[in-house]
C-alpha positions in Angstrom: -10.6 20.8 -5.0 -9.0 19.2 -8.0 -5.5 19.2 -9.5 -3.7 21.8 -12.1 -0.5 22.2 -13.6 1.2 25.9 -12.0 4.2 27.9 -12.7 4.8 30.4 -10.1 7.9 32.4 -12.4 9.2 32.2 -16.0 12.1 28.9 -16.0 12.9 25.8 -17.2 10.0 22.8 -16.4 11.4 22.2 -13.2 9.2 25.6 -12.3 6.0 23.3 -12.7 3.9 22.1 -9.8 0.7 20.4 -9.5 -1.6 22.7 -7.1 -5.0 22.1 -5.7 -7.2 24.5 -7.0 -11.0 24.9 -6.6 -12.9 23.3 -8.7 -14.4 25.8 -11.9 -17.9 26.5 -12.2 -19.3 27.1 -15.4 -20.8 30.8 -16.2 -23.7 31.6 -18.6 -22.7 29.5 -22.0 -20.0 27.6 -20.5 -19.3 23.8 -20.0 -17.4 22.2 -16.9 -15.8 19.3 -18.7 -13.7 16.5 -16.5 -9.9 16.4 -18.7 -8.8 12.6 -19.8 -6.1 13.8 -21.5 -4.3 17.0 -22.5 -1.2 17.4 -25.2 1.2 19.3 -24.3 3.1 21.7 -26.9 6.1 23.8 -28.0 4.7 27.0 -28.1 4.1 26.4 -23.6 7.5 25.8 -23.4 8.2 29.4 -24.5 5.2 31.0 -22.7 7.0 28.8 -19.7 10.5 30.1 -20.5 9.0 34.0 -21.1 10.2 33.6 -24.4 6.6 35.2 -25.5 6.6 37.6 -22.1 6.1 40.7 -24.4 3.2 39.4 -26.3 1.6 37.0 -24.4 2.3 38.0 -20.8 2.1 35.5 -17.9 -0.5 36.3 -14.6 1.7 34.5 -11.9 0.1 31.6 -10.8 -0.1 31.0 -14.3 -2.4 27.8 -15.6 -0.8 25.7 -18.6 -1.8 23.8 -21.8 -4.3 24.5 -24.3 -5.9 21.3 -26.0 -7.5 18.7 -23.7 -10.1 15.7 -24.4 -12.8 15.0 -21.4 -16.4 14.5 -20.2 -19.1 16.8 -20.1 -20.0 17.1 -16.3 -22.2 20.1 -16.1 -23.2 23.0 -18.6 -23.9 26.6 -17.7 -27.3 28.9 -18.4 -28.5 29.1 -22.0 -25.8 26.6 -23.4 -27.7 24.0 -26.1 -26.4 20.9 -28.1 -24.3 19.5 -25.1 -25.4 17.5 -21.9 -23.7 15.7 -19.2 -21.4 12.9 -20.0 -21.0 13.8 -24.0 -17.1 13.1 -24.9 -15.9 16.3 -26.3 -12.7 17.7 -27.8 -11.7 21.6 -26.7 -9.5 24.5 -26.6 -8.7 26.2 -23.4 -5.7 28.5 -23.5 -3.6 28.3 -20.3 -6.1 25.7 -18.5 -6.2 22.4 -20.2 -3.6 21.0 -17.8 -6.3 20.4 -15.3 -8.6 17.8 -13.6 -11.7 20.3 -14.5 -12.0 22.9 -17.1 -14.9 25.7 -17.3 -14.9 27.0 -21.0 -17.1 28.6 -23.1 -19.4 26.1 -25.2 -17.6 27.5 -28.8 -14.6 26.2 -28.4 -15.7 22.6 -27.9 -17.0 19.9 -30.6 -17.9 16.4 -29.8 -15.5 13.5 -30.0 -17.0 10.8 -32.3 -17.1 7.7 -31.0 -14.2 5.3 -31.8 -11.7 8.0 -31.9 -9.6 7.2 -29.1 -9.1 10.7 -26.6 -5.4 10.8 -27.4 -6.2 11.2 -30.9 -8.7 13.5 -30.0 -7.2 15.8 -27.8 -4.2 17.5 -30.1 -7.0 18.4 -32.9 -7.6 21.6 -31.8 -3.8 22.4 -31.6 -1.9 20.7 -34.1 -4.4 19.9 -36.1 -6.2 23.3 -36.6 -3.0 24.8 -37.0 -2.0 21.7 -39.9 -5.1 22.7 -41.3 -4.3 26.2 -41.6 -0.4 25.9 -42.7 -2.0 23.6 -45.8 -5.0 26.3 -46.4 -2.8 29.1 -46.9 -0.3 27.1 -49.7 -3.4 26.1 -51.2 -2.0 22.6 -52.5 -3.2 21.1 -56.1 -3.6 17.6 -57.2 0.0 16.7 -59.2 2.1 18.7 -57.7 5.0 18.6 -55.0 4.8 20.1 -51.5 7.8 20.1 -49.0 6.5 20.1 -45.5 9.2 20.5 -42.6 9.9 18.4 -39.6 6.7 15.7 -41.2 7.1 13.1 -38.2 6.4 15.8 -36.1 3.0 17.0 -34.3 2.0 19.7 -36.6 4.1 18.1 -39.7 2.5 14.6 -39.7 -1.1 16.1 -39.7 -0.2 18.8 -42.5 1.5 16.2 -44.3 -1.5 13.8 -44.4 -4.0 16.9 -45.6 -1.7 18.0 -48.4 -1.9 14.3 -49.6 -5.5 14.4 -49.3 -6.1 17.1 -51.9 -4.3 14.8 -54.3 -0.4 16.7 -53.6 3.3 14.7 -53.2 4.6 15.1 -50.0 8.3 15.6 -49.7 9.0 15.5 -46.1 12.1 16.2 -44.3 13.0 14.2 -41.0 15.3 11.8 -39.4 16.4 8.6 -40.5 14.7 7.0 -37.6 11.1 8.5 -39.0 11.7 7.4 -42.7 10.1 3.8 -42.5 7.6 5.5 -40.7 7.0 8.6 -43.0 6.7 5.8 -45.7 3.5 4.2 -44.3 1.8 7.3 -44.7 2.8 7.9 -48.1 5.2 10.7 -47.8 8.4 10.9 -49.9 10.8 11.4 -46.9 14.6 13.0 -46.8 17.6 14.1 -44.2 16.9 17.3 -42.2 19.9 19.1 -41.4 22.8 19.9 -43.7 22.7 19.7 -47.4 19.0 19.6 -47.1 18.0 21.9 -50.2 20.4 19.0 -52.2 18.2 16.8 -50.9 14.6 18.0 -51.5 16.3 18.4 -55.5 17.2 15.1 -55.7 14.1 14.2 -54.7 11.8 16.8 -56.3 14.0 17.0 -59.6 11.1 18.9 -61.4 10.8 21.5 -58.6 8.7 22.3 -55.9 5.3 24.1 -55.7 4.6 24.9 -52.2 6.5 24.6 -48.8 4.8 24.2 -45.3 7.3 25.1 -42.8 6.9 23.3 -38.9 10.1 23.5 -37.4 11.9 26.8 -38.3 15.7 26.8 -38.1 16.5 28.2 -42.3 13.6 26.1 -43.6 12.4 29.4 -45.1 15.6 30.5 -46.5 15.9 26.9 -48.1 12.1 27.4 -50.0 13.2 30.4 -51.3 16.4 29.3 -52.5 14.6 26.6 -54.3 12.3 28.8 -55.7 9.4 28.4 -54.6 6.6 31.9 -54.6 6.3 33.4 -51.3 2.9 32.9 -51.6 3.4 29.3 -51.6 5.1 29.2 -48.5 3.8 28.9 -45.0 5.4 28.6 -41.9 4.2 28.3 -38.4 8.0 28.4 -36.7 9.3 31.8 -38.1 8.1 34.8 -37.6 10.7 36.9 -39.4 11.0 35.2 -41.9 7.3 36.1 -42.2 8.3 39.6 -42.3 11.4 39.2 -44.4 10.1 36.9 -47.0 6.5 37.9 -47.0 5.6 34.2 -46.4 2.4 33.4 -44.9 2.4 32.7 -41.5 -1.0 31.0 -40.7 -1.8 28.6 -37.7 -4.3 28.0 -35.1 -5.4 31.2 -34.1 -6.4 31.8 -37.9 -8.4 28.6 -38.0 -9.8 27.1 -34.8 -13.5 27.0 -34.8 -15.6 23.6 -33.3 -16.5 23.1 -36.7 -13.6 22.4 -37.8 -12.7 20.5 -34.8 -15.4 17.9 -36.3 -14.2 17.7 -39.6 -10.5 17.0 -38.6 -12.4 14.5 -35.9 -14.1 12.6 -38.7 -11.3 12.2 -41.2 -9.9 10.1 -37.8 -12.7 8.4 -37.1 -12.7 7.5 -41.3 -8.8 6.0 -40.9 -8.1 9.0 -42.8 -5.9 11.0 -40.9 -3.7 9.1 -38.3 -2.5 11.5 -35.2 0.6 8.9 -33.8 0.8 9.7 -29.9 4.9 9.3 -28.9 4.4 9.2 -25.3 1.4 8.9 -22.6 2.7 10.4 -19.3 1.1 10.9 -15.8 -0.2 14.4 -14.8 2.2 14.3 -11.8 5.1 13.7 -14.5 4.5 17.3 -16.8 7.8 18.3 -16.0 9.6 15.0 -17.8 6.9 15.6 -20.9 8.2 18.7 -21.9 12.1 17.6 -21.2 11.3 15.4 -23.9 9.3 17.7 -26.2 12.5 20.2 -25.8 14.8 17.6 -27.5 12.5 18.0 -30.8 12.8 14.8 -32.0 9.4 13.7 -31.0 7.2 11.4 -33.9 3.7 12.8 -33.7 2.1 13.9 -30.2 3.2 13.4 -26.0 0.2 13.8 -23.9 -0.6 14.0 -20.3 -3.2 11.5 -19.3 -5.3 12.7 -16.1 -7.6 9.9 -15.8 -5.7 6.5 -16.0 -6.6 4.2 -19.1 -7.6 1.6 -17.1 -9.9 3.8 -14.6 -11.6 5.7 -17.4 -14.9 3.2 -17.6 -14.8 3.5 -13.9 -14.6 7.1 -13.2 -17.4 7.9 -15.9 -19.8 5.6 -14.6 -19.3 7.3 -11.0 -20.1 10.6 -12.5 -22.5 9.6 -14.9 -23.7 6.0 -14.0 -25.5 3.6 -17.5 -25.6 6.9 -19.6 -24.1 6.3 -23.1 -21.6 8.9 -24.8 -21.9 11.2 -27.5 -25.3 9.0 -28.8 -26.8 9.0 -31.6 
């Protein structure tokens, strides 16, 4: 038996419970992989709430969360390129929030050594879906890209990409995140009223492209400033995606292992920086997402599921001397 975060009906988090279910075996081209950590995210808090009932039903006892980091403990028939004890990075809709997760070997890339597993784990969450909100604006070297909520999980990573290809980031936050926004080299400026005035004053020549994280009129302000539809992505509004005809890219349209890996190694380089808010127990899921709800969260909250200071311990009782992910 091993432990997994339940919801027996749609509700606020005080629905979740932590139930002993059997432990998965892995099918034909599967993994079993032992979760460290898992994220948790926004988008569970409406599957949670049945915000999404209508498109992306619930099956009552329904699993949670999505993105997890863990150990390879055992791999299925025909599955190549992964052995027990490799460190690996994976997407598992609706299971992540577990002690043991059976997946399919295609949704999991290795974790590179020295990248820690709660920069690992969001990857193939946030960061796919940064990835694909900075694909679709398609951002040049020179010019000036507003990206939404930019302290935030999804915002911080997009931010940091559109830099990469050579872009100034404007990005809009809270006071409290503006020191912080700084360090990573982003222009930053007051969410909430009067914000257009703002992104003006501090793009006085315009602005080319607008990556959207948070929703709430951020749309309606890229339009306003003129930027071309084409330019603008958003991964928080769907009708303005219809209205607008706005891209509306994330991780769906992105996620493959390979990817993974790339976004991995720009870590692992001190490229990309993934700040982790808060670390909290399995057993405390329920507080995590009370805190995601108040949106005011810099970078990522995770759930850790093997203790920090039992980690070493637990992986040499499962795997004894045997190095990870060697080379």
């Amino acid at each position: 038996m091993s432990r997994a975060v339940r919801f027996d009906g749609y509700g606020g988090p005080e629905v979740l419970r932590i139930a002993e279910v059997p432990k998965p075996v892995p099918g034909p081209g599967q993994l079993l992989v032992r979760t460290v950590v898992a994220p948790i995210n926004p988008g569970e808090i409406g599957i949670r709430e049945g915000a999404f009932a209508d498109i992306w039903p619930a099956t009552f006892p329904e699993g949670q969360g999505n993105d997890f980091a863990g150990w390879v403990v055992s791999t299925g028939e025909g599955v190549t390129g992964f052995a027990a004890g490799d460190e690996v990075i994976g997407f598992a809709p609706r299971a992540a929030q577990a002690d043991y997760v059976a997946l399919d070997a295609d949704a999991v890339a290795l974790k590179p050594v020295g990248v820690s597993w709660e920069e690992a784990a969001p990857l193939p969450a946030v960061g796919v879906t940064a990835w694909a909100a900075v694909d679709a604006v398609q951002p040049r070297p020179g010019e000036i890209v507003v990206v939404s909520a930019a302290a935030g999980g999804v915002g911080v990573l997009a931010a940091q990409l559109v830099r990469l290809r050579g872009a100034t980031v404007v990005g809009t936050a809270g006071g409290h995140n503006f020191d912080f926004l700084r360090s990573l080299g982003i222009v930053p400026v007051s969410h909430g009223p009067g914000l257009a005035e703002e992104i003006r004053k501090a793009a006085p020549d315009g602005v080319d492209a607008y990556i959207d994280t948070f929703g709430r009129g951020n749309v309606d302000i890229a339009i306003a400033l003129g930027v071309p539809a084409h330019r603008i992505n958003t991964v928080a509004d769907p009708l303005a995606v219809r209205r607008y005809g706005v891209h509306g890219r994330a991780q769906e349209d992105a996620f493959s292992p390979v990817l993974v890996a790339e976004l991995a190694d720009l870590v692992a380089r001190g490229l990309l920086v993934v700040p982790i808010s808060t670390v909290y127990p399995l057993e405390r899921v329920g507080e995590a997402y009370v805190e995601l709800a108040r949106r005011h969260t810099r970078g990522k909250i995770v759930l850790s599921l093997v203790p920090e200071a039992d980690r070493e311990r637990e992986r040499r009782a499962l795997f004894g001397d045997r190095s990870s992910n060697p080379t």
